[in-house]
N, C-alpha and C positions, 0 to 999 in steps of 0.2 A: 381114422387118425392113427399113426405111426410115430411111435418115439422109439429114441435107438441115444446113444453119448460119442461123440466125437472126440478128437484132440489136435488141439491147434496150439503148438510150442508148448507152454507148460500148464496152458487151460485146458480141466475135462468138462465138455460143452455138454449140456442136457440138448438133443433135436428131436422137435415136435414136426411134423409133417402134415398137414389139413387145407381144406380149399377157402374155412373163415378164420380168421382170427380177432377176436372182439377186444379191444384196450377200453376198460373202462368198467364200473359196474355202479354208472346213475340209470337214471329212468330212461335216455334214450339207449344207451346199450344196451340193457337189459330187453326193451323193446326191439332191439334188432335181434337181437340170440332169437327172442322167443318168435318174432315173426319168420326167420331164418328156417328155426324147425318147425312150423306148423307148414312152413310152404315148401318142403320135403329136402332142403339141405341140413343134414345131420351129423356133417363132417365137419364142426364146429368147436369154438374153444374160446374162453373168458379169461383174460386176464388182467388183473388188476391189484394196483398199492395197497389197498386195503377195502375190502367190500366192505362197500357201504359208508367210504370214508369223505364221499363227493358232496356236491351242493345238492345234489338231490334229496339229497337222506338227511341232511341237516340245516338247511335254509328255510326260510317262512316268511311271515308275516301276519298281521292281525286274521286275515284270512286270506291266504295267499292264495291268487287269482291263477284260472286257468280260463284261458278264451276259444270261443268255438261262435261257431256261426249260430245263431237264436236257433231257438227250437219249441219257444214258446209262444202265447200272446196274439193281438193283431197287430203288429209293427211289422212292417215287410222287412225280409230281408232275403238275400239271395249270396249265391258262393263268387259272381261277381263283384255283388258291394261288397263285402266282405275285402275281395283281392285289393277292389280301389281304394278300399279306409287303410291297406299294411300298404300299398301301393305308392299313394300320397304322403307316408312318412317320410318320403325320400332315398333315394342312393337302395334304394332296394328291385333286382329285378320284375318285373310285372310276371314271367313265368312263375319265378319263384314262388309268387305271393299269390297266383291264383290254384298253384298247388297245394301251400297251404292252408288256401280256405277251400278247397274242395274235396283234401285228406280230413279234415276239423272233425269232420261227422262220425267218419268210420272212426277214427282214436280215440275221439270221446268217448264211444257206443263200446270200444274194446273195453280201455277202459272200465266203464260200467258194468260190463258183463264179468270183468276180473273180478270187483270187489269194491271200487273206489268211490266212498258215498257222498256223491253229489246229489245235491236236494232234488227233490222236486215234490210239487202237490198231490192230489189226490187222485186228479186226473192225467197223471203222469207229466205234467211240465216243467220243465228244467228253467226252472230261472233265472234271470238274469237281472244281470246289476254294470254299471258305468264303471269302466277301471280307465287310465290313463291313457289316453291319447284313442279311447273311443268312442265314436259317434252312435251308438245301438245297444246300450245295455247287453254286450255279449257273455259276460266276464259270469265264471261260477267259482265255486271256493269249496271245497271239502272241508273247512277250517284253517287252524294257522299252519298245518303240516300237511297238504296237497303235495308236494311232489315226494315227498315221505311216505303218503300212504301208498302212490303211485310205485315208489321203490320195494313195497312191502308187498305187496299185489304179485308183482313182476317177477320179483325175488322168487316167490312159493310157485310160479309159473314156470319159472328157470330151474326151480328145485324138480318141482313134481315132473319135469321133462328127461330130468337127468342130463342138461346139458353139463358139459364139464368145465369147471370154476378152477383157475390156479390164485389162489391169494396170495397174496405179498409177493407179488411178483410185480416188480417195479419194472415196464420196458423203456429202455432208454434210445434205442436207436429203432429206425426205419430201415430196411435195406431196400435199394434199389439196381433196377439193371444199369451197367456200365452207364448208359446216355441218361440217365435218372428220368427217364419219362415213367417210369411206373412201381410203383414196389413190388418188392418177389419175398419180402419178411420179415421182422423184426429180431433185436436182441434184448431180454431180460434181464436183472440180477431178481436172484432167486434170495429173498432178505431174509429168509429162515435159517440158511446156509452160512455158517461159521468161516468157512474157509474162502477164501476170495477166488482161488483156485479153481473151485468147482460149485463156484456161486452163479455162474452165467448159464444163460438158457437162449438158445436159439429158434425160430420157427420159421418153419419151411409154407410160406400159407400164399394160395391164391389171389386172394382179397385182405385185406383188415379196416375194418373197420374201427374208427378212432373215435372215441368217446368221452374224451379226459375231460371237459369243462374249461372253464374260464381260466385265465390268469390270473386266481387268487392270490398267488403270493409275492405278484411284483410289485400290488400298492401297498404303503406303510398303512396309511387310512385305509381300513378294507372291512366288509361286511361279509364279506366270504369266511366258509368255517378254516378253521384253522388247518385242517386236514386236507382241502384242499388247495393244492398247488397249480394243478394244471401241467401239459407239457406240448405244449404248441411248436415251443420251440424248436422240439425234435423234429416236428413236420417241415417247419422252415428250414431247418438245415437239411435235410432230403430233397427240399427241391421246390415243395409244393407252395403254389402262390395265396398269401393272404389279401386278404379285399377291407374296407372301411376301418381298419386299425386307430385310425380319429376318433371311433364313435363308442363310447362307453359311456355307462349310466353311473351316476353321483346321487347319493341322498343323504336324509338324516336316520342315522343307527346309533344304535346304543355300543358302548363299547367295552365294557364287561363282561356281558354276554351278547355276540355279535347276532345281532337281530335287527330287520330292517322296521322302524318305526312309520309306518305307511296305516294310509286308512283309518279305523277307528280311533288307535292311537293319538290320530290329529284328531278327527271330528268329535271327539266328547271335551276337546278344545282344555288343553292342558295349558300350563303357562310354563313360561322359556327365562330360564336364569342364569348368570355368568359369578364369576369366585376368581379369587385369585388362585395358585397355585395349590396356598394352605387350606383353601376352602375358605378365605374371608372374603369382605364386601360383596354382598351379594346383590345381585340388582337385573331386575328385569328389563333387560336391555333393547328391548324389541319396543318397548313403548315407545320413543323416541322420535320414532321414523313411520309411526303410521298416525295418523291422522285423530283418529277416533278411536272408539269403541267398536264401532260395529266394522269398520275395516281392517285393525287387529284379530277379531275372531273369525272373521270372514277367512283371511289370509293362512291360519293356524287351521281350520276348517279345509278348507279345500288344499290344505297340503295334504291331505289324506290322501286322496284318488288323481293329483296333479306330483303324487310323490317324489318324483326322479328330477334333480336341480334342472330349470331349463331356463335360459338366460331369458326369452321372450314374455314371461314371466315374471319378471322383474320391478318393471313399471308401473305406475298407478297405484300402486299398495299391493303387486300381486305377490300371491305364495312363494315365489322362489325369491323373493329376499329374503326373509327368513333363512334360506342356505347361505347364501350372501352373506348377512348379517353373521348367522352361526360360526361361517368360515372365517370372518376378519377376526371374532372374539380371538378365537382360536391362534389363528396362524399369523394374526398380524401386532392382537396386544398381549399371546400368551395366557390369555386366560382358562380355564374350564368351564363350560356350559353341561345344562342339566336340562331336562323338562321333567315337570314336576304334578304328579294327578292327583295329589294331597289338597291343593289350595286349585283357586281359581286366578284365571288371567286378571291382576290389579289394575286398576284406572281410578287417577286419578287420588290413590295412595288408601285404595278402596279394595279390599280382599271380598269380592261377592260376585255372584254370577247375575246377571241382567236379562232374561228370555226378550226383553220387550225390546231389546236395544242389539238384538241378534239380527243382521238380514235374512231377509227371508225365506233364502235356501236353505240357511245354517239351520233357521228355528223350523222350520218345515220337516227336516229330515229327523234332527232328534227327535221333533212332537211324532211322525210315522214310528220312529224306532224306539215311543214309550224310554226317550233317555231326555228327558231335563230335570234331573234331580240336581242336589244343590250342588256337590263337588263330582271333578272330573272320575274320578276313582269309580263312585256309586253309578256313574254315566256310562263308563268301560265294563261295569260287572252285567248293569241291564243289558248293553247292546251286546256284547260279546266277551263272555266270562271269559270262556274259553283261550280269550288272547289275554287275560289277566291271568289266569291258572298257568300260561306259559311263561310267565316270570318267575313265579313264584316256582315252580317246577327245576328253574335253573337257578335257584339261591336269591332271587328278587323280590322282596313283596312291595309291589305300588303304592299300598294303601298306608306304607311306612317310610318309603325311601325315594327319592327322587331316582332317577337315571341317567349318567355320564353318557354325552351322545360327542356325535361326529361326522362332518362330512364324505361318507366313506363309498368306495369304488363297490358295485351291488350287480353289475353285469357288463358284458360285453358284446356290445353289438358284431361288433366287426370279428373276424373271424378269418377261417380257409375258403379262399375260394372253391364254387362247387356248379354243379351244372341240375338241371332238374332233378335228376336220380340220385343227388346227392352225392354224386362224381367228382373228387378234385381234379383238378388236371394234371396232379401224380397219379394216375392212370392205376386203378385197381385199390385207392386210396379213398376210404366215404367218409368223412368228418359229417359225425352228426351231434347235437346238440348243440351248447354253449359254444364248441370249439369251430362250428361253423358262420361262419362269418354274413348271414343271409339276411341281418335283419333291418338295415340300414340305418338312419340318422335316429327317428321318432318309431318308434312299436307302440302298439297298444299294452297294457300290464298283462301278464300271463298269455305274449302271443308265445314268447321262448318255452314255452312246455309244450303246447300245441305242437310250436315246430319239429321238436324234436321228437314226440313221437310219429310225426306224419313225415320227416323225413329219415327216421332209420326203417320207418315200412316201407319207405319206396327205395334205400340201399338195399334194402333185403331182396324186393320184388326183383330189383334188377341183376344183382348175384345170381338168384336163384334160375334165372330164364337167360342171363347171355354170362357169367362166368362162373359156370359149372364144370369146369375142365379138371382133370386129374392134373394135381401137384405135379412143378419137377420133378423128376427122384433128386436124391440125395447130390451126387457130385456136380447133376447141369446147376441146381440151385448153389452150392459152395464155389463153384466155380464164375458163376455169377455175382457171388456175392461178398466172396473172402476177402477183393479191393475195400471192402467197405468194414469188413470183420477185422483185421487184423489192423486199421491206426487205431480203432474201437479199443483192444486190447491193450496195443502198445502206449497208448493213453493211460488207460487203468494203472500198468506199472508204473510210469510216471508219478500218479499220484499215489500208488502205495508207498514207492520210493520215498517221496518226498515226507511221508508219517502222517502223525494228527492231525485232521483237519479244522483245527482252534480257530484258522482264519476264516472259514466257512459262513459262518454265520454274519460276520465283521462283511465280506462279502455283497451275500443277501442282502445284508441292512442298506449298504450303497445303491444297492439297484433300486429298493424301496422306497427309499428316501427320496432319490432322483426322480421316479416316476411319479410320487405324490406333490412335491416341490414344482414339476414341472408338467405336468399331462394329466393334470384333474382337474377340479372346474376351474380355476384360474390359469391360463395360458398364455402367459406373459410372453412377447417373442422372441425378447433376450435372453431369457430362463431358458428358451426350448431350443436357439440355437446350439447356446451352451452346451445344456443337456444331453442332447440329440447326437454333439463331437466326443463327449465326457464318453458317453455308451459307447461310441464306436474304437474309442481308445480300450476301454475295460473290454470288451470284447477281443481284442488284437489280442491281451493278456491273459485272457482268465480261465486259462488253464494254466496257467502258473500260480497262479493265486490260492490256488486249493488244493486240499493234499486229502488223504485216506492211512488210517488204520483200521481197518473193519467193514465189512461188508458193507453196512448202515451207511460209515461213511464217504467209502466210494459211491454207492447209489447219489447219496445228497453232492458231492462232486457232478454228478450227471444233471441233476436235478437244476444245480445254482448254474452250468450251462447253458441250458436250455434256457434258463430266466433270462440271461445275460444278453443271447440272443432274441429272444423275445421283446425285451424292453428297448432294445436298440432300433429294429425294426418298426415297434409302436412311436418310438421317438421321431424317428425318421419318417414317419409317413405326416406325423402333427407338424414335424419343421417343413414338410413339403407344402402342406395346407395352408397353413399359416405364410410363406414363403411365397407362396402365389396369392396372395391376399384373400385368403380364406377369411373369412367372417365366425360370429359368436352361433352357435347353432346347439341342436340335441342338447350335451349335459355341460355346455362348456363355454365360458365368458373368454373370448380373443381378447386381448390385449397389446397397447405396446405397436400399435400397428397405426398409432395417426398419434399428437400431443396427447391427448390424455389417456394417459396407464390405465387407470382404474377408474371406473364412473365414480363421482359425486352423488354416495346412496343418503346424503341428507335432504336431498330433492326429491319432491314428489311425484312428477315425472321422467325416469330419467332417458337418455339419447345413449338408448345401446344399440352400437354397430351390431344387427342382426344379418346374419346369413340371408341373400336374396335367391340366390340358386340363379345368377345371371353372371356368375363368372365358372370359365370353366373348371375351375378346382373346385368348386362347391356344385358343380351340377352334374360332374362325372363321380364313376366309383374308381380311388384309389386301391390300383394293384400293384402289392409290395412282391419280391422274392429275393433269395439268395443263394445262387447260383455262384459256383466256379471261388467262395470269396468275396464275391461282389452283391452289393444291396440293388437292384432293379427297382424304379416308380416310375408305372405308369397309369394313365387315366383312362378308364374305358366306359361309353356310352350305355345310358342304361335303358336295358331293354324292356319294351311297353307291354302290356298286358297283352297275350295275342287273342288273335282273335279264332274260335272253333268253328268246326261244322260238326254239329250236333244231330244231323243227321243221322235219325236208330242207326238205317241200314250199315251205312258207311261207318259208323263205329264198331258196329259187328262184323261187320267185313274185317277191318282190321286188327279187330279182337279177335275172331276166329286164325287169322293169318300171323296171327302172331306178326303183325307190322307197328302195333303202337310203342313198342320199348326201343328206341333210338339210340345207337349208341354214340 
């Protein structure tokens, strides 16, 4: 690696020279760094906003699921089933999917051998357990901080390797060649750096490797940590094409302390309460609309491991009214909702818990998990302290205080498009993790850790064996690149010119606002065409909209860009779906698209227009880009699972021949 300082008009540029460069420092970058140097490229570099600032290091859940192919038991399973259980979620490719059930083993087993204590018995079996949208008990859990411990592991891998970390280094741009088919490096503000002058950093890099996670900061409603923001957008304004931009996950989270209330949390079956603004009239508002008792608990039960809002869910007393319900409190009479593990779900103006009057999934599973004691609270400490010691941890104690929840934004399906090696098609570009866009409509719960460690092994695998090539030098890369360096700049002055960026945040709010109003689970089609024109207007403007005095706040200038872009583009692919008569599907009720708006949730079965996958906006993959100025959608067929030849010889052959890495 080679660093040297430039000067470009009145900028003195920090320049990095190397064949990686890693954005990002969650659990899948971290795993590319370290699989980068174990497979002998050690011309590498990390840079990131704040290590350890992502969803990796601070997300969870009662015991937040990681999924891997069984490894236990007699229940067959294979890396096949496996491909067809991510496969059948939809809008997801079949190569994809049978890559990441055939990486699953090695990641988890690395994994393992790092440090990350996933259970197993005496005779070494890794168990497993049912998470959403799985048919096989695949799902394991370190506890409620799995991808924390995963980032902690990594982290002392990355340390003990001596790969080189820049922190705070915020990178804001992509650079690409002239015809944007491929990046040749990025540009950073270096946020430690007082002077705006000689805050910028350049990097001269082969490959980069993008890492930054979800769009945390474009929902108002968000479960996402505060820390992260995500910068997608920067990929889209380089060139490179996003895929499934429709598909994100909805649930119920606390909103104090943003934590996804999934799994146990439901199952020791808590009860659900609304308040006015001041916190009066309180009333357990869910009773209403379910029938009984044992369909009520039933419902608050299987919201646990049915976590993620799903419209088909809906009917007959199923779990995701409850989101429904949660959402109208909220968004439509203004109220506050709580769920509360002090008291038990009332019936009938009856504060008591009922085992006899429990179905028999519900009462089965406590009686296994040694939890039907009387109150939820005593039910949460037997099954899983551990996710009660993490409230209380973060200024919460259950056993005294109810919790302000919300239907909030908890992941992103959709993403950059990529090719099996986790290739975008900005060429020398590998989006791995959340920011990759692979997982289609329905995932199983913890397939996105899985993914992301089995797909920044196979960026690395493919870096290391076909773009190993010695960097530009210096002037072919500047000269490459300076078309894309210098509006970077003359931008920057602009908003130093312009001073304080007060309106910065006023900003932000708009875009957040708009994206929760409009592209969460209720997707009303007037709201989205709106929405979808509102974005494309704000986007014309908004670089005038924000200004900078300070390092800090030029970066967030870059930052609320990228948002701006980003959300217009997610707008834009939901008014394309909806537009061609896209249906309610994954984490999201359509609407607005035949006489009735919004179902009638006073009935007990209700006729939601669900997704059939018989028209072609629901049965292809939406591919967004933005090229020249202009928003590109189109729809591309999704490809099936293929089929191998497993043949020892013949994979030897091509293993020894170095023929199986395709470029």
């Amino acid at each position: 690696m080679e660093s040297e300082s430039i000067q470009a008009g009145r900028y003195k540029l920090k320049l990095y020279s190397l064949n990686t460069l890693i954005i990002g420092s969650g659990a899948a970058s971290l795993n590319a760094a370290v699989s980068l140097h174990s497979m002998g490229q050690k011309d590498i570099l990390m840079a990131t906003t704040g290590w350890g600032a992502g969803t990796s290091n601070n997300a969870g859940s009662d015991k937040q699921t990681y999924y891997k192919l069984s490894l236990c038991g007699n229940e067959p399973d294979s890396i096949r089933a496996m491909a067809e259980d991510m496969f059948n979620g939809k809008c997801i490719h079949g190569d994809i999917a049978l890559c990441e059930a055939q990486g699953s083993v090695q990641a988890f087993m690395n994994l393992v051998k790092l440090g990350v204590p996933f259970p197993h018995d005496k005779y070494g079996s890794w168990a497993g357990y049912k998470t959403d949208h799985d048919p096989r008990a695949r799902a394991t859990s370190a506890g409620p901080y799995t991808s924390k411990i995963m980032v902690s592991v990594l982290s002392a891998e990355v340390k003990r390797r001596k790969i080189k970390v820049l922190d705070n280094h915020q990178v804001i741009e992509l650079l690409t060649d002239m015809d944007k088919t491929r990046v040749v490096g990025a540009i950073a503000i270096n946020l430690r750096i007082k002077d705006p002058l000689k805050a910028f950093v350049l990097f001269n890099a082969m490959n980069i490797i993008l890492g930054t996670g979800g769009p945390g900061d474009m929902y108002a409603e968000s479960v996402y940590p505060l820390s992260q923001t995500g910068s997608i957008g920067m990929a889209f304004r380089a060139g490179a094409t996003g895929q499934n931009l429709t598909e994100s996950q909805f649930g119920i989270a606390s909103l104090k302390f943003r934590w996804n209330l999934s799994g146990n949390y439901q199952q020791v079956l808590p009860r659900y309460f609304s308040t006015d603004a001041g916190g009066r009239g309180e009333t357990e508002f869910l009773n209403e609309y379910y029938p009984d008792y044992t369909a009520l608990t039933k419902a608050i039960f299987l919201k646990g491991y049915q976590w993620p809002f799903d419209p088909s869910r809906i009917s007959g007393s199923g779990s995701s009214l409850i989101d429904l319900l949660v959402f109208k409190e909220r968004e439509e009479k203004g109220r506050r909702v709580f769920i509360d593990f002090r008291r038990n779900v009332s019936w009938k103006g009856k504060d008591i818990f009922l085992p006899d009057m429990l179905d028999r999934e519900v009462y089965n599973y406590l009686f296994k998990s040694g939890a039907l004691q009387s109150l939820p609270v005593e039910r949460l400490i037997s099954i899983n302290n551990p996710a009660m010691e993490l409230y209380r941890d973060n200024g919460i104690d259950l056993s005294s205080e109810p919790v302000e929840i919300g239907i909030c934004a908890q992941h992103n399906n959709g993403g950059l498009k990529s090719n099996i090696w986790w290739e975008s098609d900005l060429r020398h570009l590998f989006p791995v993790g959340e920011v990759n866009g692979s997982h289609g409509v329905y995932r199983p719960g913890g397939s996105a850790l899985n993914s992301g460690q089995v797909g920044s092994a196979r960026a690395a695998e493919f870096i290391s064996r076909r773009y190993n090539d010695p960097v530009p030098g210096r002037d072919m890369f500047l000269s490459a690149s300076m078309e894309i360096i210098g509006p970077v700049l003359k931008l920057s002055d602009q908003w130093l010119l312009t001073g304080k960026g007060n309106r910065n945040n006023q900003v932000n709010y708009e875009i957040s606002q708009r994206m929760s109003a409009a592209g969460s689970v209720i997707r009303d089609r007037n709201k989205v065409m709106k929405a979808a024109a509102e974005a494309i207007l704000l986007l014309e403007k908004i670089n005038g909209k924000t200004g900078a005095a300070s390092v800090k706040e030029l970066a967030d200038c870059y930052r609320i860009s990228d948002n701006c872009l980003a959300h217009a583009l997610y707008l834009e692919a939901i008014r394309y779906y909806i537009d061609g008569k896209g249906r309610s599907r994954g984490s999201y009720l359509v609407t607005g698209n035949r006489e009735t708006a919004i179902p009638d949730i006073s009935v007990a079965d209700l006729d939601i227009y669900l997704c059939r996958y018989d028209r072609e906006v629901e049965n292809k993959i939406l591919e967004i880009s933005f090229r020249n100025g202009k928003l590109v959608i189109d729809a591309s067929d999704v490809r099936e699972i293929p089929s191998q030849n497993l043949w020892f010889e013949t994979v030897w052959k091509d293993y020894l021949e170095d023929n199986y890495i395709e470029g």
